[in-house]
C-alpha positions in Angstrom: -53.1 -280.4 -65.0 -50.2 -281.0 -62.2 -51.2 -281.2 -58.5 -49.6 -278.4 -56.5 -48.5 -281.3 -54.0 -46.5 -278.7 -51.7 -49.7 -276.2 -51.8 -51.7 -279.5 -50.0 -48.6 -279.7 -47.5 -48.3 -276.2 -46.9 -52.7 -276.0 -45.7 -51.8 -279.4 -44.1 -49.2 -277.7 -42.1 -51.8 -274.7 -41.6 -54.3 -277.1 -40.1 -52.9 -279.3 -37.9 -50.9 -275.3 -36.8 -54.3 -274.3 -35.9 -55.3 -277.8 -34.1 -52.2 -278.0 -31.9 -52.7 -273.5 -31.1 -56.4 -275.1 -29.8 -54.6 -277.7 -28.0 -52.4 -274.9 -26.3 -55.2 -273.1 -25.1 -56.9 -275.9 -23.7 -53.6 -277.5 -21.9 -52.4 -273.8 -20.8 -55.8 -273.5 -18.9 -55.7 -276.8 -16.9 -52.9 -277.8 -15.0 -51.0 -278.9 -17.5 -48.9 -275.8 -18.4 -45.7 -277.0 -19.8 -47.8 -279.3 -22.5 -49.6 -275.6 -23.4 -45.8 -274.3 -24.1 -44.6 -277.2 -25.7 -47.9 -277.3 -28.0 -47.7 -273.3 -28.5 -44.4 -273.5 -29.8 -45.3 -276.1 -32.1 -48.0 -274.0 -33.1 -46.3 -271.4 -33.9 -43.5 -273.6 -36.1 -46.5 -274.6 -37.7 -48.0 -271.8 -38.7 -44.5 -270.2 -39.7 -44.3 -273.0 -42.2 -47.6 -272.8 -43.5 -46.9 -269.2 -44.2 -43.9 -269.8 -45.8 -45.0 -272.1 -48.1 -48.7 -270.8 -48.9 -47.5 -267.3 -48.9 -44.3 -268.0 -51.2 -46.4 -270.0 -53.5 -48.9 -267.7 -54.1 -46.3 -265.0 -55.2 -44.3 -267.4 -57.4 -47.5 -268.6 -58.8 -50.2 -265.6 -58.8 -52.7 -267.5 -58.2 -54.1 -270.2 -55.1 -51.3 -272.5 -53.9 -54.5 -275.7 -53.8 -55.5 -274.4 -57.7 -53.7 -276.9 -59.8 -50.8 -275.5 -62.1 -51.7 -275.5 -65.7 -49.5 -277.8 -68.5 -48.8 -276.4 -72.3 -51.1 -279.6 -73.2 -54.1 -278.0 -70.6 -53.6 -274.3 -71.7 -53.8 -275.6 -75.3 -57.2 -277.4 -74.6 -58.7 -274.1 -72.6 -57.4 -271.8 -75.4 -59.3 -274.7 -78.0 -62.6 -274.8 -75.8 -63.1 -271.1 -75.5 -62.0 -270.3 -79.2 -65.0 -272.4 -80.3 -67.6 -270.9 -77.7 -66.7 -267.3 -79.1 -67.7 -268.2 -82.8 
């Protein structure tokens, strides 16, 4: 099985989206206002991205963009394992 290497980036991006929206809030309500837009907007570009990526993945693929992506020599060895168990 193949590691869905952009899937991690894209929950990454998700993540650290949600962690710098958080830091918006909490800059926004002390005095500190231009950091809460400059951390907001980030946020937002963050979160964009994430969607972007998990969403886009998830169509192309049909299935979680974190699940790994199968190979012809995995699928064979699946197909093998459950052949045996139906006998």
């Amino acid at each position: 099985m193949r590691s869905n290497s952009l899937g991690v980036f894209g929950y990454l991006l998700l993540v650290l989206g949600l962690a710098s929206g958080g830091w918006a809030i909490v800059a926004a309500a002390s005095d500190r206002v231009s950091g809460g837009v400059i951390a907001g907007i980030l946020a937002v570009i963050l979160l964009v991205a994430a969607g972007v990526i998990l969403v886009g993945m998830s169509r192309r693929l049909q299935h979680d963009p974190l699940e790994p992506m199968m190979t012809e020599e995995g699928i064979e060895l699946y197909e093998h394992d459950w052949q045996e168990d139906d006998k």
